[in-house]
Every structure is written in structure tokens, then in C-alpha cells.
C-alpha positions, 0 to 999 in steps of 0.5 A, spaced: 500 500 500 502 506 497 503 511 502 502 507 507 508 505 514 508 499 516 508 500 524 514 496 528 511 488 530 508 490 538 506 497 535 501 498 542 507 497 545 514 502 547 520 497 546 524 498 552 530 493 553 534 489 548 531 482 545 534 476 547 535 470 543 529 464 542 528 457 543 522 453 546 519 454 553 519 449 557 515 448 563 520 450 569 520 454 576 517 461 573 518 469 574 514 474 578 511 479 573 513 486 576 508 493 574 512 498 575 510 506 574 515 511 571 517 512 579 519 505 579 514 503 583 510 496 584 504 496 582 502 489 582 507 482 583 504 476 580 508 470 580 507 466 574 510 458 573 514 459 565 511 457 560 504 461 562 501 464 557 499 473 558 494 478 554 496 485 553 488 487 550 487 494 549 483 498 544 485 500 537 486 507 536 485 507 529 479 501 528 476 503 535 476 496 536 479 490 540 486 487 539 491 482 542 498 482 544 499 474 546 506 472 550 508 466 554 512 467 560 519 466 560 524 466 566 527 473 563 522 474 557 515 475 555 515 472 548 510 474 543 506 469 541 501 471 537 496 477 536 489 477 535 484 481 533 476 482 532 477 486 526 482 483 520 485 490 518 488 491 525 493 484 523 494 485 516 495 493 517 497 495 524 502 489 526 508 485 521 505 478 521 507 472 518 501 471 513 495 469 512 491 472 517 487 466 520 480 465 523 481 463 531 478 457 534 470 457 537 471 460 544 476 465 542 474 473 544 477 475 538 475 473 531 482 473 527 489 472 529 496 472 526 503 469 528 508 475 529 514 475 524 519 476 527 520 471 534 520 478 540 522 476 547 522 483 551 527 483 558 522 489 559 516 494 557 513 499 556 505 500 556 502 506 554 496 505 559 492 511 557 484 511 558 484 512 550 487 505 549 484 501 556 489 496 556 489 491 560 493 484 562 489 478 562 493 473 566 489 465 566 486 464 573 487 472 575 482 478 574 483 483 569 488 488 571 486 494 568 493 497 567 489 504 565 487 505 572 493 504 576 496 511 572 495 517 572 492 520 565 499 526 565 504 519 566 500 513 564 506 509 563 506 502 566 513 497 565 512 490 566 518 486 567 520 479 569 525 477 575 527 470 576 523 467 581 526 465 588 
């Protein structure tokens, strides 16, 4: 599409540290997933066996509609996995997936879904956690933690990051 940037993969997110090398998670001891607020303060621990599979979900602001950033929790890393969307513009237009966009399996709140291309696994980063956006973190067997009301609207920075556990 002419005229058209494509947006880095994670286009929701702000990059923060480096990306760290691939390979295949295995169900180990965990990490503790820490959010922290620009001053460095904990705003949630939640410790989480590797391998665990986390939402970040939030509002497209282009589509006004619901997107997904889906990771598997690594002992330093949050691997991206899969993105997903209720609308198939928001794949094929916003991220960089590997093609073709799919159909996602009955049961799943979203209805499309794409493999990333390139293979992220993010030691830390940052979330835009405005009121716009309303991104929240979906973590299996938890409440959603709406990570747009632990910030103020003039910092609305959340970093999420992991430490090995114990």
C-alpha cells in the first residue's frame, strides 16, 4: 500500500530493553511479573510458573476496536506469541505478521489472529496505559488488571518486567 508505514511488530507497545535470543519454553520454576510506574514503583507482583501464557488487550486507536498482544512467560522474557484481533485490518495493517491472517478457534474473544514475524522476547516494557487505549493484562486464573487505572492520565506509563523467581 502506497503511502502507507508499516508500524514496528508490538506497535501498542514502547520497546524498552534489548531482545534476547529464542528457543522453546519449557515448563520450569517461573518469574514474578513486576508493574512498575515511571517512579519505579510496584504496582502489582504476580508470580507466574514459565511457560504461562499473558494478554496485553487494549483498544485500537485507529479501528476503535479490540486487539491482542499474546506472550508466554519466560524466566527473563515475555515472548510474543501471537496477536489477535476482532477486526482483520488491525493484523494485516497495524502489526508485521507472518501471513495469512487466520480465523481463531470457537471460544476465542477475538475473531482473527496472526503469528508475529519476527520471534520478540522483551527483558522489559513499556505500556502506554492511557484511558484512550484501556489496556489491560489478562493473566489465566487472575482478574483483569486494568493497567489504565493504576496511572495517572499526565504519566500513564506502566513497565512490566520479569525477575527470576526465588
Amino acid at each position: 500500500m502506497a503511502g502507507r508505514v508499516r508500524r514496528p511488530i508490538v506497535g501498542a507497545l514502547l520497546l524498552v530493553a534489548a531482545v534476547t535470543g529464542s528457543g522453546p519454553v519449557a515448563a520450569r520454576p517461573g518469574a514474578d511479573m513486576l508493574l512498575r510506574d515511571q517512579h519505579g514503583t510496584v504496582l502489582a507482583r504476580i508470580s507466574l510458573p514459565e511457560g504461562s501464557r499473558i494478554t496485553l488487550r487494549y483498544r485500537n486507536s485507529l479501528y476503535g476496536s479490540v486487539a491482542e498482544e499474546r506472550f508466554v512467560v519466560q524466566k527473563h522474557a515475555l515472548r510474543l506469541v501471537e496477536l489477535a484481533a476482532d477486526e482483520r485490518a488491525v493484523l494485516d495493517e497495524y502489526y508485521v505478521v507472518d501471513h495469512p491472517v487466520e480465523r481463531t478457534e470457537p471460544g476465542d474473544a477475538r475473531a482473527w489472529r496472526g503469528t508475529p514475524r519476527d520471534a520478540l522476547a522483551l527483558q522489559r516494557l513499556a505500556v502506554a496505559a492511557t484511558d484512550l487505549g484501556k489496556r489491560t493484562l489478562i493473566v489465566p486464573g487472575r482478574s483483569p488488571i486494568d493497567l489504565w487505572r493504576l496511572v495517572d492520565d499526565r504519566q500513564p506509563t506502566v513497565f512490566i518486567a520479569l525477575q527470576p523467581s526465588g
